[in-house]
ROSESE-954768 format. One record per residue (C-alpha): residue number from 0; x, z, y; residue in one letter. Coordinates in Angstrom, 1 decimal, padded with zeros to 4 digits. Example, Ala and Ser with C-alpha at 12.3 -4.5 7.8 and 13.67 -1.06 7.14 Angstrom:
<recs>
    k       X       Z       Y  r
    0   012.3   007.8  -004.5  A
    1   013.7   007.1  -001.1  S
</recs>
This chain:
<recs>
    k       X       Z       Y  r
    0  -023.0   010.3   015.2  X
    1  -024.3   014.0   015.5  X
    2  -025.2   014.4   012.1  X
    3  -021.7   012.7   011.2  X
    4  -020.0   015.0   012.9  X
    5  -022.2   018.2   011.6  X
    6  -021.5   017.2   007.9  X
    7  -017.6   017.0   009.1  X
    8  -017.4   020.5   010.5  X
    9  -019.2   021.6   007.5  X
   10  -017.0   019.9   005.4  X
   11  -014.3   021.7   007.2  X
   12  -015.6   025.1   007.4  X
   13  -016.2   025.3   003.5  X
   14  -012.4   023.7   002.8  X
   15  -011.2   026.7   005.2  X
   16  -013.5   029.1   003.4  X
   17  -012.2   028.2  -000.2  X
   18  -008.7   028.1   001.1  X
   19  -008.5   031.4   003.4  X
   20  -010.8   032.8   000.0  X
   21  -008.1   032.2  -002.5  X
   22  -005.6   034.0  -000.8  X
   23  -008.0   037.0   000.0  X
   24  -006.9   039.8  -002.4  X
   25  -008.9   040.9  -005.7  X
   26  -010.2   044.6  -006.1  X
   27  -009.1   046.6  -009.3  X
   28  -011.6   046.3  -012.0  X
   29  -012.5   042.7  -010.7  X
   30  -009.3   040.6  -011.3  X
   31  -010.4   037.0  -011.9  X
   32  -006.3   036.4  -013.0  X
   33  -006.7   038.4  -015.9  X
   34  -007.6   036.8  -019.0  X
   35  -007.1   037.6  -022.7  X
   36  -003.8   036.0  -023.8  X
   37  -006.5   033.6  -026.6  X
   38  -007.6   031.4  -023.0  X
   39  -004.0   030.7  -022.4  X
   40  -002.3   026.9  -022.4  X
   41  -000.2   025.7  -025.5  X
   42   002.5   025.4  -022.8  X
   43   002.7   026.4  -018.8  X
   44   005.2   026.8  -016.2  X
   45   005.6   029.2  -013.9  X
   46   008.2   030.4  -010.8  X
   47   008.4   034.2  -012.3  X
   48   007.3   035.3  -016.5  X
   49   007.4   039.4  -016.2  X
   50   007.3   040.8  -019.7  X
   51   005.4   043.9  -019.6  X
   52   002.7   044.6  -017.1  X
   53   003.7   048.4  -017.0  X
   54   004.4   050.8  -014.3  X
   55   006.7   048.7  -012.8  X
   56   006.0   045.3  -014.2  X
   57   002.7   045.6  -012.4  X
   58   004.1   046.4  -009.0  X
   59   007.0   043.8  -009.5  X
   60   004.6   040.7  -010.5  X
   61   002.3   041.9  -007.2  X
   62   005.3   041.6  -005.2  X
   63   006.4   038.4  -006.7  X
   64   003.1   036.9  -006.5  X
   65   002.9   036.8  -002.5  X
   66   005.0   033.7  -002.3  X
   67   005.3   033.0  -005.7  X
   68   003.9   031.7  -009.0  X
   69   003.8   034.5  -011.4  X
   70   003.2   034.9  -015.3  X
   71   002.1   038.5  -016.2  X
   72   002.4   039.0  -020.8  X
   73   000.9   042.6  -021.4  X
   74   000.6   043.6  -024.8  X
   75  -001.8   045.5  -024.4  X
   76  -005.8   045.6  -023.1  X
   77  -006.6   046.9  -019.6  X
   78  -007.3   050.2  -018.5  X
   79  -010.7   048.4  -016.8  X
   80  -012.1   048.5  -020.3  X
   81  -012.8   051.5  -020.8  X
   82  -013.0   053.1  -017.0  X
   83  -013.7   057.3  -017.9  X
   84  -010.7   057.1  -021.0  X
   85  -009.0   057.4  -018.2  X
   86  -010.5   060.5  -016.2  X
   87  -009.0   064.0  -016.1  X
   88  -011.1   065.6  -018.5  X
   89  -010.3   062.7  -021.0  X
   90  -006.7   062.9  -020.5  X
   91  -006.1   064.5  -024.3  X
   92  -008.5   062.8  -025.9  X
   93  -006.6   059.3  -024.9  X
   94  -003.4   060.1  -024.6  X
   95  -003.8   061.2  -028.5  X
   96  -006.0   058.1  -030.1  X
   97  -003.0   056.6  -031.8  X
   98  -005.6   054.0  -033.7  X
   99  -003.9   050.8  -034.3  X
  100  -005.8   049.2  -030.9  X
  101  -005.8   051.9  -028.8  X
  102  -003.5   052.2  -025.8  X
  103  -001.4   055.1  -026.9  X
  104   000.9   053.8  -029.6  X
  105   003.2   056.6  -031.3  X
  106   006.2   056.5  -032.8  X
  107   008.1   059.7  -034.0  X
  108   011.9   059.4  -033.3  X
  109   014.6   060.3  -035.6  X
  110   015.0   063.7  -034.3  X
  111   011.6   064.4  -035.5  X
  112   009.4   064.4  -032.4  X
  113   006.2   063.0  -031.8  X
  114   006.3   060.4  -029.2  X
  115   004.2   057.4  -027.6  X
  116   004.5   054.4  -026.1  X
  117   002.0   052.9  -023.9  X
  118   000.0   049.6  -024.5  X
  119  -002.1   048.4  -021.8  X
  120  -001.5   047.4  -018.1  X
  121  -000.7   049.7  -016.3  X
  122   002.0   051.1  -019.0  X
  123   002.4   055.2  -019.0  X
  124   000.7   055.9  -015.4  X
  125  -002.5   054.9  -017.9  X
  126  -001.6   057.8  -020.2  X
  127   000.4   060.2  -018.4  X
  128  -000.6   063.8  -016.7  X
  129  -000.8   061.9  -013.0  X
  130   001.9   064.0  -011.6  X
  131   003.4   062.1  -008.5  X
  132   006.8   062.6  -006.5  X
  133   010.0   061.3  -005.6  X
  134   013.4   060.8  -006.7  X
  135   015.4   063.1  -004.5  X
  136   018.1   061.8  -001.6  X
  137   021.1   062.8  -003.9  X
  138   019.2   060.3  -006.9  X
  139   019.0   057.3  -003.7  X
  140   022.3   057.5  -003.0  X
  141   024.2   057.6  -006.8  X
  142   021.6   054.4  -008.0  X
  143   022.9   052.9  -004.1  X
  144   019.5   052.0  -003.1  X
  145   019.0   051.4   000.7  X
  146   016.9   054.2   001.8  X
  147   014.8   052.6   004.4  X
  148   013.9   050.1   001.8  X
  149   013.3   052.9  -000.7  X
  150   010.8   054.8   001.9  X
  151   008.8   051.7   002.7  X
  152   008.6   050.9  -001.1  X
  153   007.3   054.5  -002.1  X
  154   004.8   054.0   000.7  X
  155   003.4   051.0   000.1  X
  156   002.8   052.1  -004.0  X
  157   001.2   055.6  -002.4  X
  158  -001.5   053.5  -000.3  X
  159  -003.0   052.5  -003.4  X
  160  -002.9   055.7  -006.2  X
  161  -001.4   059.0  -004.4  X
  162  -003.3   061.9  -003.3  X
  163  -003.5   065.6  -003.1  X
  164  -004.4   067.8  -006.2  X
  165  -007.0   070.2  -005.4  X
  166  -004.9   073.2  -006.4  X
  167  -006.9   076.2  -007.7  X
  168  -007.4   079.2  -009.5  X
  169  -004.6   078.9  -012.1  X
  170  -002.9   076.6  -010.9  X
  171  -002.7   078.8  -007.4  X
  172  -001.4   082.1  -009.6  X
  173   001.3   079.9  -011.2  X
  174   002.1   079.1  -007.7  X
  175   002.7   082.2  -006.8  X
  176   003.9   083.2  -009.8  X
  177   007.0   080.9  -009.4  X
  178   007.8   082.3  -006.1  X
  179   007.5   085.8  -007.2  X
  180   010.1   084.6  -010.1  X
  181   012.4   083.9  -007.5  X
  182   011.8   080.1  -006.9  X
  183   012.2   079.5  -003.1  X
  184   011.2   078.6  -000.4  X
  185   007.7   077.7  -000.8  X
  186   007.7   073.4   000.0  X
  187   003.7   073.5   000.4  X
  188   002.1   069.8  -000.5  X
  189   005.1   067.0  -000.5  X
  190   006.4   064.3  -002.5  X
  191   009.4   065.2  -001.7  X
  192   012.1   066.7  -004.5  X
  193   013.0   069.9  -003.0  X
  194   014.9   072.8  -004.7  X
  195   012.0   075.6  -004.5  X
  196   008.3   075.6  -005.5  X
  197   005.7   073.1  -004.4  X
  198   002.9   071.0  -004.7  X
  199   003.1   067.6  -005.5  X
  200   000.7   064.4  -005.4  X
  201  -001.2   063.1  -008.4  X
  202  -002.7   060.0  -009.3  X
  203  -005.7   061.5  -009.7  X
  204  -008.4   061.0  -007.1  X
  205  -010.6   064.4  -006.1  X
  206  -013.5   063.2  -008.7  X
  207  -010.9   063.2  -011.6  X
  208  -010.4   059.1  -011.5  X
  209  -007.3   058.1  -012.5  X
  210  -005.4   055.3  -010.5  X
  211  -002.8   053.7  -012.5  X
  212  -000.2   051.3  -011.8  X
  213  -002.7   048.3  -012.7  X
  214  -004.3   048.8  -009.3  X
  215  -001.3   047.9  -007.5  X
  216  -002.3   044.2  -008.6  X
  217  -004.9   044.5  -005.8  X
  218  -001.9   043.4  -003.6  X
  219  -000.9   039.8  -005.4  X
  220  -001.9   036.7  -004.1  X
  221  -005.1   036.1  -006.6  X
  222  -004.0   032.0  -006.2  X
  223  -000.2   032.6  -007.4  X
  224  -000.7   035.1  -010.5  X
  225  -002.3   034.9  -014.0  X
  226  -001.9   038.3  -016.4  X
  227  -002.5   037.6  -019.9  X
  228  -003.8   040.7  -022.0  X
  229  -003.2   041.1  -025.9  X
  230  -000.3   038.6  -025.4  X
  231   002.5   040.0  -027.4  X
  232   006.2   038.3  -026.4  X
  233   008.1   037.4  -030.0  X
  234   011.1   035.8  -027.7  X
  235   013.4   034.7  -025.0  X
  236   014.4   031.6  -024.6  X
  237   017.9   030.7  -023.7  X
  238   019.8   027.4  -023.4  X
  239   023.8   027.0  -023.2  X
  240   023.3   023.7  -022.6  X
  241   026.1   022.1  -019.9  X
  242   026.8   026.0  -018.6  X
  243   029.5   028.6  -019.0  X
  244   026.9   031.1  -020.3  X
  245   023.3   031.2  -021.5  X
  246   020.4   031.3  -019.6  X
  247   017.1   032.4  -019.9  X
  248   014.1   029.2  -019.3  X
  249   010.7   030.6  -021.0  X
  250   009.3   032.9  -023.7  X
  251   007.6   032.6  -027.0  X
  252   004.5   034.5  -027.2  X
  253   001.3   035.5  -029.6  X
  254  -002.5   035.9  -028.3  X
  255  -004.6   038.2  -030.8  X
  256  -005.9   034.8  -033.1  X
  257  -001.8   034.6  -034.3  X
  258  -001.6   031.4  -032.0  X
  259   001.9   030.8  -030.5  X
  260   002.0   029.9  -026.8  X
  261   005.6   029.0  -025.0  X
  262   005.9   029.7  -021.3  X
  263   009.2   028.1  -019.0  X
  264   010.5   028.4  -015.8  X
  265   010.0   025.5  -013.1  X
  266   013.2   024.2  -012.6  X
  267   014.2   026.2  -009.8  X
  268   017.4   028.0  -010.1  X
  269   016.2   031.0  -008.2  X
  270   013.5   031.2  -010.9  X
  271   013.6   034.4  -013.5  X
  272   012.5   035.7  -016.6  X
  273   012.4   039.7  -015.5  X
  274   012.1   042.0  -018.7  X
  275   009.5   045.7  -018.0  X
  276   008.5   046.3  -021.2  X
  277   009.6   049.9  -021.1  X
  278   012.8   051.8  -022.7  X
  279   011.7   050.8  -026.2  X
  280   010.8   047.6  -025.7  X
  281   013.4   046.0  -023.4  X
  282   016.2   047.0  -025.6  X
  283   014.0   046.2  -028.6  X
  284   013.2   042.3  -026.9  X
  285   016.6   041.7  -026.2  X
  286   017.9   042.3  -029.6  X
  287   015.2   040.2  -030.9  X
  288   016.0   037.5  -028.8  X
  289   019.6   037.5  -029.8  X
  290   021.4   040.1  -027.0  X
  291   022.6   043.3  -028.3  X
  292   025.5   044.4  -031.2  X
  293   026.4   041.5  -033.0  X
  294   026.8   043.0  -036.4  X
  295   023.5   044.8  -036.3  X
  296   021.8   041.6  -035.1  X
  297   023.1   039.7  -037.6  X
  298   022.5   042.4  -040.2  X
  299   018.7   041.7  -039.4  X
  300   018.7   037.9  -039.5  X
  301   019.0   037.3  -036.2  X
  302   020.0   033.6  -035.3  X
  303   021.7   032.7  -032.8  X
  304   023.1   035.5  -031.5  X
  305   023.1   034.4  -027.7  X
  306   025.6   037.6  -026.3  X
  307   027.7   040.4  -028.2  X
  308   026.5   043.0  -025.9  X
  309   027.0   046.4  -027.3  X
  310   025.7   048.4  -025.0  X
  311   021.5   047.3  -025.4  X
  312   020.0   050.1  -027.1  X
  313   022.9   052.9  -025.7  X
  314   022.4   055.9  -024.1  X
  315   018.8   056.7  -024.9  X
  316   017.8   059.6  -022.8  X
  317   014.5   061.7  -023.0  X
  318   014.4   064.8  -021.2  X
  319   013.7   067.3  -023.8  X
  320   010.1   069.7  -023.2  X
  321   009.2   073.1  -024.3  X
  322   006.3   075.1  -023.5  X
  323   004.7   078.6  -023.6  X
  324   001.0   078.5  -024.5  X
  325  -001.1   081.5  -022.6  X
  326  -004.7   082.2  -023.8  X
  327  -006.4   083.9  -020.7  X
  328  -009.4   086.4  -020.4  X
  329  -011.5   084.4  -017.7  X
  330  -012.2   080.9  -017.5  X
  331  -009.8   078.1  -015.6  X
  332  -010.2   075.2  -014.1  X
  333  -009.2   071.9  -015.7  X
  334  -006.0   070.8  -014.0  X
  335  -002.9   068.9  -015.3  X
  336   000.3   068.8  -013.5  X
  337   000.0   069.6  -009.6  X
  338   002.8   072.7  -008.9  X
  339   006.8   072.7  -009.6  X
  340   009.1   074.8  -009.6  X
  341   012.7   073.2  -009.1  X
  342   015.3   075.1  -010.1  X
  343   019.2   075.3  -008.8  X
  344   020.0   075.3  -012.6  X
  345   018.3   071.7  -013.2  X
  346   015.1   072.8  -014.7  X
  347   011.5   072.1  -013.8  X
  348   008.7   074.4  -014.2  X
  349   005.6   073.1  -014.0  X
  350   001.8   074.0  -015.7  X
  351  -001.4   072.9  -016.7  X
  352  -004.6   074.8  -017.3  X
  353  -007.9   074.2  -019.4  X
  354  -007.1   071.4  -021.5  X
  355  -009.6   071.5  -024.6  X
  356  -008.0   071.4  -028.1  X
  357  -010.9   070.0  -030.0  X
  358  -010.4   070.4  -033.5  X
  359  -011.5   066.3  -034.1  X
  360  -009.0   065.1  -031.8  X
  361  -006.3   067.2  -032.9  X
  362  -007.3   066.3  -036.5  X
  363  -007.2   062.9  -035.8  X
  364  -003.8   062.6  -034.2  X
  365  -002.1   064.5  -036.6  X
  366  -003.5   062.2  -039.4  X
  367  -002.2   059.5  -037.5  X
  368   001.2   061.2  -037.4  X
  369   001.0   061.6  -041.6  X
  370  -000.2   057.7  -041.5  X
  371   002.8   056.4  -039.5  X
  372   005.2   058.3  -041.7  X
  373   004.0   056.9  -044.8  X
  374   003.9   053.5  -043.4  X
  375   007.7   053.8  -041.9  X
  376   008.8   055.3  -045.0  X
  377   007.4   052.2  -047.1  X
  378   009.4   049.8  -044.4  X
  379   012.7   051.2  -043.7  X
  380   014.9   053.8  -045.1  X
  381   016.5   055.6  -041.8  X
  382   013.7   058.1  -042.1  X
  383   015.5   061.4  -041.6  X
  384   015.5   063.1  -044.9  X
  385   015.3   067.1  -043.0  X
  386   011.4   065.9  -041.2  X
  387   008.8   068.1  -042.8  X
  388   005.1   067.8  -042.7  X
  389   004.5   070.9  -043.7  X
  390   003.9   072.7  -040.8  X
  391   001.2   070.0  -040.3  X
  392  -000.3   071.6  -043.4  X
  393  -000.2   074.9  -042.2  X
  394  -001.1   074.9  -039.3  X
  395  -004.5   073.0  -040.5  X
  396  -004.9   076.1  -043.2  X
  397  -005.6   078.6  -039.8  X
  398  -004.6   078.6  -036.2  X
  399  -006.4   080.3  -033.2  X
  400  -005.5   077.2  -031.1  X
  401  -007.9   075.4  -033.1  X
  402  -011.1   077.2  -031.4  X
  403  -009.5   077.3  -028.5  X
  404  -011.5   076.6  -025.3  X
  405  -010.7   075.7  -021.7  X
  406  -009.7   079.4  -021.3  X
  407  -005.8   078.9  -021.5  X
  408  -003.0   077.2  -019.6  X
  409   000.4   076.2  -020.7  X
  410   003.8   076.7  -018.7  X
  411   006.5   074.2  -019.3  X
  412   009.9   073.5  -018.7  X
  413   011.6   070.0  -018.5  X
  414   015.6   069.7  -018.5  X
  415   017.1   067.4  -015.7  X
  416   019.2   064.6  -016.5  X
  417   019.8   064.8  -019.6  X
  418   023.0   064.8  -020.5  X
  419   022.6   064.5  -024.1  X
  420   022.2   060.6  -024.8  X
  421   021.0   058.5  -028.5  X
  422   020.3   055.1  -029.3  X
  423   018.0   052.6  -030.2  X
  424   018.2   050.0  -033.7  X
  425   015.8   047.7  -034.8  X
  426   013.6   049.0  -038.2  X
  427   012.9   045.1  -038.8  X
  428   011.9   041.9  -036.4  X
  429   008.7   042.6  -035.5  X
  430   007.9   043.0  -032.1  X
  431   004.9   045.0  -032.8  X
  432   006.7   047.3  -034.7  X
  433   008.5   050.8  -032.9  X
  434   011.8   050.4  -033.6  X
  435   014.3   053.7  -034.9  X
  436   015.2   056.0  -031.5  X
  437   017.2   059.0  -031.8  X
  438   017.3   061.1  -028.4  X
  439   019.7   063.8  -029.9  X
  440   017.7   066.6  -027.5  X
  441   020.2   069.8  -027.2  X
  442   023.2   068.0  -028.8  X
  443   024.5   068.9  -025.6  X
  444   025.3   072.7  -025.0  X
  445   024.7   072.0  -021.4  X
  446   020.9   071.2  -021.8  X
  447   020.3   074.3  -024.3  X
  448   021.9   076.7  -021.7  X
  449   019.4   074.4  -019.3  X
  450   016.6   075.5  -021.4  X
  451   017.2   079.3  -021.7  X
  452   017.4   079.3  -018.5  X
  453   014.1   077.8  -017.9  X
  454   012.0   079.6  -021.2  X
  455   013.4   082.9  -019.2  X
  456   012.1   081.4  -015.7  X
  457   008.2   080.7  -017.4  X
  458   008.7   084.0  -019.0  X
  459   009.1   085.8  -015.5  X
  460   006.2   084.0  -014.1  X
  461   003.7   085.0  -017.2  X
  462   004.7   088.5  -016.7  X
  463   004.5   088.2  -012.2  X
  464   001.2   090.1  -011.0  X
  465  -000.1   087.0  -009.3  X
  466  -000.2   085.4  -012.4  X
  467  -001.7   088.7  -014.4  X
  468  -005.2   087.6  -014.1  X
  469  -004.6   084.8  -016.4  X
  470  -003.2   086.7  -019.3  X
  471  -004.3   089.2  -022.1  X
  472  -003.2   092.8  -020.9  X
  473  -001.8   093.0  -024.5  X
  474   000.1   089.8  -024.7  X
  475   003.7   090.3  -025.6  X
  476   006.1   087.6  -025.1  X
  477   006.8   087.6  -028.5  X
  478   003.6   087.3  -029.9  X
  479   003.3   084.0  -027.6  X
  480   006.8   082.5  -028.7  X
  481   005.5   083.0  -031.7  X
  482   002.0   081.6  -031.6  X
  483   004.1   077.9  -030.0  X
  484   006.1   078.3  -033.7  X
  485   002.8   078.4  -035.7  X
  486   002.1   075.1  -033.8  X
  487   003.6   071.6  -035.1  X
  488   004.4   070.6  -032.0  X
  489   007.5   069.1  -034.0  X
  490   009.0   067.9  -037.2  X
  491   011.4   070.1  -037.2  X
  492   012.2   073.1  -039.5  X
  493   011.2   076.8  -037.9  X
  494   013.8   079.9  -038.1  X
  495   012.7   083.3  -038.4  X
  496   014.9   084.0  -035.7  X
  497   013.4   082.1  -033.2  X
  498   010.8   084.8  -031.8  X
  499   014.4   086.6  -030.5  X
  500   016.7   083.6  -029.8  X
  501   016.1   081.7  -027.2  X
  502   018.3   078.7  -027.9  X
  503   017.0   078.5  -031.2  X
  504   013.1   078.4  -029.9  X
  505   014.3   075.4  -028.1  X
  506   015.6   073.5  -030.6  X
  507   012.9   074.3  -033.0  X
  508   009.8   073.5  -030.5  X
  509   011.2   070.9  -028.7  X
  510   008.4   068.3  -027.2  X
  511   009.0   065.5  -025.2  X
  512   007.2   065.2  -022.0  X
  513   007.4   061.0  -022.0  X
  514   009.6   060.6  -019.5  X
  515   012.4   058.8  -021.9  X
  516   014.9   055.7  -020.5  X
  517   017.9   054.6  -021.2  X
  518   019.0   051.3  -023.7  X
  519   019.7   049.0  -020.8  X
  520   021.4   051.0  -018.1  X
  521   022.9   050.0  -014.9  X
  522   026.4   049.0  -015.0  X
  523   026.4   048.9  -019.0  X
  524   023.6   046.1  -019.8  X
  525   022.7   044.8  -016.1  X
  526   024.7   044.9  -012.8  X
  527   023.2   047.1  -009.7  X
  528   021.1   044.0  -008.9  X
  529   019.3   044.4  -012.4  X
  530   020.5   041.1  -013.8  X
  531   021.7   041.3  -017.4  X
  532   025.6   041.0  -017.7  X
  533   026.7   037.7  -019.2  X
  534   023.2   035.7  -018.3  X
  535   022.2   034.2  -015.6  X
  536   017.9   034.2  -015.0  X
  537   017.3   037.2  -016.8  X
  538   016.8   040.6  -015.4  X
  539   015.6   043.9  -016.7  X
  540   013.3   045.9  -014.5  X
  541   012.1   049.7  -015.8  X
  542   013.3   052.6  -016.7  X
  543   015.5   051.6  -019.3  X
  544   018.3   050.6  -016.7  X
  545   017.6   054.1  -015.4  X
  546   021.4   056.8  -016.4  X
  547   019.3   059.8  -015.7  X
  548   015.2   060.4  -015.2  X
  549   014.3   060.5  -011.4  X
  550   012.8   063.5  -009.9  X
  551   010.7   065.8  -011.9  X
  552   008.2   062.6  -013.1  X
  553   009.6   059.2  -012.7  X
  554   006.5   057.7  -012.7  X
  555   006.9   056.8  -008.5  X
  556   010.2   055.7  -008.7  X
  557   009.4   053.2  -011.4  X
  558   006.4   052.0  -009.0  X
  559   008.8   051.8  -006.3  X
  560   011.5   050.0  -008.1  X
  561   009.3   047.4  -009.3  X
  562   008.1   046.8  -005.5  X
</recs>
C-alpha cells in the first residue's frame, strides 16, 4: 500500500511539474514556439493568425497568447541568429546588407529615396538607431486612447527593452549645444515628449546589446503560441457565405521549400485574423487579397475582389530627414540616438556620433541600390524617369567620407507630422516583391518652412561653444552643406544653389529616417477599434493605421499599441 501510494504522489508531482512547466514563460534566444515555417502542418487551426511578427505583431501575439491560441507568420529569420548583427557598433553594417536574405530589405520609393523595410521578428526595433520615447499627451488624446491603459501598456513593453543611454562626450556637447540654441528647458533623462531638450531611453543595453521587440515574446504563454519564421503570407481568406459582408477565416502561406500551408480560425466568432506586417505590407496584403481600389485591383488580376475600398494604400506619410555631417578634431564615442531637441515649430533635433563609414559596406549597399533599380526597371515601368545614378558614380570617383573614421558625428532634423501625404500601388502580385510608394516629402510648403527652420536650429548648435570641441576651427557652414551634396544620400538631382538656399538643400538631400506609416489609417480603412471597415474578423494592427508619426521615434508607441 506504501509503495502504491509513493508511485501515486509521484505520478502526481511530475503531471503538476509538466503542467505548471508549460505555462512557465520562455527566455529570448530560447523560444521552443519558434520553428522555421518548412516544420509547419499542411493545415492548423488556431484562436488568433497575426501576420507579421514586427514591432507590434510581437507584443500583440504575447498578449493574445496568455489566454489564447495564437499563430505567429514572420517573413523573415530571427534576430537570435545572428546575436552581435545586432549590437551598437554593428548598427551600419546591418541596417545596410540589403542581400536578398538579409533582414534589411530596401526599396527606393518613387520620390527617389533610399528606404528599407525590415524582415525578421522583431520588424524595425531589429534595424533601427534604439531611440525610445513616447507619444506625447496631445497624440493620446487625438488617437482617443485611454490613458491609464496607455501608461500601463508603455510600462509593461519598457520592463523588457528600455534603459538609459550612457550619454557622453559628444553626445553631452550636442546637449548643451541645443540649449545654448535656444531649446528649453532642459527635461534631463525621460521618456516623456516634452517641448525642450532631453535625454531619452534606448533599446540598447549599457554593453551595446540590442533588445528588440522579439523579446517581448518572453511574456506569451509558451503552451498557447507557435511563430513560424521564413513563412511568407500569399493570402487572406474570406468567405460571404450566409453573411451580409465578408469575413476573414484563415490565410495562405509559403515556407522557404515553395510549399503551400493554409491556416483557419477555430470557429469562434470572437476569433481574428489581425494584419502587422508594417505600412508596406499591410496595405500591400490587403490588395493582394482582394481589399483595396477596385479598378487597380482588377487591373492586376486580382480575383475576387472581396471590398472596393479606396482608401488602402492612402495617405502614405514618412517624415522627411536631413542631416549636417561634422568631421571633428578629436575622437568620439560611438553613440546613436540618445538627446532631442523638440522644437515649438514641430522639428526634432537629434545626433549621433562615431558611426564608421567603411568603404566595403558603403560599396556594398550602394551596389545593392544600382541592383534593385535594374531589377525594378526590367519589372514595371512606374520607375520615375528624373532618378539619377550618377551621383552614385561620383561620389565613388573621390569623397573624404569614404576614409572617414569614428571621428565625426552627424546632427539631424526630422519634421513632425507630416503633413505632406503619398500612396502605395502594387508593382505586380508578389508578396515578396516592394510595391511602388511615393511619400511626396516637401510637397507641402508647411514641412519645407518646417525644415529651414530646423537646418538653421543644427546650424546654431554646430556653431554654440559647448559644441566647439567637436568641430574644425575652419569649418564654414557652407563648406559642410556642401560636403552632404557631394554625398548620394538621394536620387535626386543637386542645384548649385543649394549651398545658399535652404529650402532647396532640403529638397535636394532629403533622407528618410524609417519612421513611414500611413495606407491603412484610422477612420479611412479601419474604425478606432482597428477592425477593417466592411469586414468583420479582420483587423489591422501597426503603424499603417497610424494619421501622423508618434513622438519623435514611434518605435514605443507601436510596442504599446500592439500590447
Amino acid at each position: 500500500m506504501g509503495l502504491q501510494r509513493l508511485w501515486l504522489f509521484r505520478i502526481i508531482f511530475i503531471v503538476t511539474y509538466i503542467s505548471h512547466a508549460s505555462c512557465l514563460p520562455d527566455k529570448a534566444g530560447y523560444y521552443s514556439f519558434m520553428k522555421d515555417a518548412t516544420s509547419a502542418p499542411m493545415f492548423a487551426r488556431f484562436d488568433y493568425i497575426v501576420i507579421g511578427g514586427g514591432t507590434s505583431g510581437c507584443s500583440l501575439a504575447a498578449t493574445l497568447a496568455q489566454n489564447a491560441s495564437v499563430l505567429v507568420l514572420e517573413r523573415g529569420g530571427a534576430p537570435y541568429d545572428n546575436p552581435t548583427a545586432t549590437d551598437i557598433e554593428n548598427f551600419a553594417t546591418t541596417l545596410s546588407n540589403t542581400s536578398p536574405n538579409s533582414w534589411s530589405q530596401l526599396f527606393v520609393s518613387e520620390d527617389g529615396v533610399y528606404n528599407t523595410r525590415a524582415r525578421v521578428l522583431g520588424g524595425g526595433s531589429v534595424l533601427n538607431a534604439g531611440f525610445y520615447t513616447r507619444a506625447g499627451e496631445e497624440y493620446v488624446k487625438e488617437t482617443e486612447w485611454k490613458s491609464d491603459e496607455v501608461e500601463a501598456a508603455y510600462e509593461w513593453v519598457e520592463k523588457k527593452v528600455a534603459f538609459q543611454p550612457p550619454v557622453m562626450g559628444w553626445q553631452t556637447a550636442f546637449k548643451d549645444g541645443l540649449l545654448e540654441a535656444g531649446e528649453f528647458p532642459y527635461n534631463g533623462f525621460t521618456y516623456d515628449h516634452i517641448y525642450g531638450t532631453k535625454i531619452g531611453g534606448t533599446i540598447f543595453d549599457r554593453a551595446g546589446h540590442r533588445h528588440t521587440a522579439a523579446d517581448l515574446l518572453e511574456y506569451a504563454n509558451p503552451g498557447n503560441i507557435v511563430v513560424y519564421l521564413h513563412a511568407s503570407v500569399h493570402k487572406i481568406l474570406f468567405t460571404t457565405k450566409g453573411r451580409p459582408r465578408p469575413k476573414a477565416y484563415g490565410v495562405i502561406f509559403q515556407d522557404a521549400n515553395g510549399v503551400i500551408h493554409k491556416a483557419e480560425l477555430e470557429k469562434n466568432a470572437m476569433n481574428e485574423v489581425i494584419l502587422s506586417a508594417g505600412a508596406i505590407g499591410s496595405p500591400q496584403l490587403l490588395m493582394l487579397s482582394g481589399i483595396g481600389p477596385a479598378a487597380h485591383l482588377t487591373a492586376h488580376g486580382i480575383k475576387p475582389v472581396v471590398l472596393d475600398h479606396p482608401m488602402v494604400g492612402q495617405g502614405m506619410g514618412d517624415n522627411p530627414m536631413n542631416a549636417i555631417f561634422i568631421p571633428s578634431p578629436t575622437p568620439v564615442e560611438v553613440s546613436l540616438i540618445q538627446v532631442v531637441g523638440i522644437t515649438k515649430f514641430e522639428s526634432y533635433i537629434e545626433g549621433a556620433s562615431g558611426v564608421i563609414f567603411s568603404y566595403s559596406w558603403t560599396r556594398r549597399f550602394f551596389d545593392g541600390v544600382l541592383n534593385y533599380l535594374n531589377e525594378t526597371s526590367r519589372t514595371t515601368s512606374t520607375t520615375s524617369p528624373t532618378l539619377s545614378t550618377q551621383s552614385i558614380t561620383d561620389f565613388f570617383k573621390s569623397n573624404p567620407l569614404l576614409n572617414a573614421t569614428t571621428r565625426a558625428g552627424l546632427i539631424l532634423q526630422k519634421i513632425a507630422g507630416p503633413i505632406s501625404r503619398g500612396h502605395l500601388e502594387l508593382r505586380n502580385t508578389n508578396p515578396d516583391d516592394n510595391p511602388s510608394v511615393r511619400f511626396n516629402y516637401y510637397q507641402e510648403p508647411e514641412d519645407l518652412q518646417i525644415c529651414v527652420e530646423g537646418i538653421n536650429t543644427i546650424i546654431k548648435v554646430i556653431n554654440s561653444k559647448a559644441f566647439s570641441k567637436f568641430k574644425y576651427p575652419d569649418a564654414t557652414i557652407h563648406g559642410l552643406l556642401d560636403l552632404m551634396l557631394s554625398v548620394p544620400t538621394n536620387l535626386r538631382p543637386r542645384h548649385i544653389t543649394s549651398m545658399f538656399n535652404l529650402k532647396q538643400f532640403c529638397i535636394d538631400t532629403v533622407m528618410t529616417i524609417w519612421h513611414y506609416h500611413g495606407g491603412c489609417q484610422v477612420g479611412r480603412v479601419v474604425d478606432k477599434n482597428y477592425r477593417i471597415l466592411g469586414i468583420d474578423s479582420l483587423r489591422v494592427i501597426d503603424g499603417s493605421t497610424f494619421l501622423k508619426s508618434p513622438g519623435t521615434n514611434p518605435q514605443a508607441t507601436v510596442m504599446m499599441l500592439g500590447r
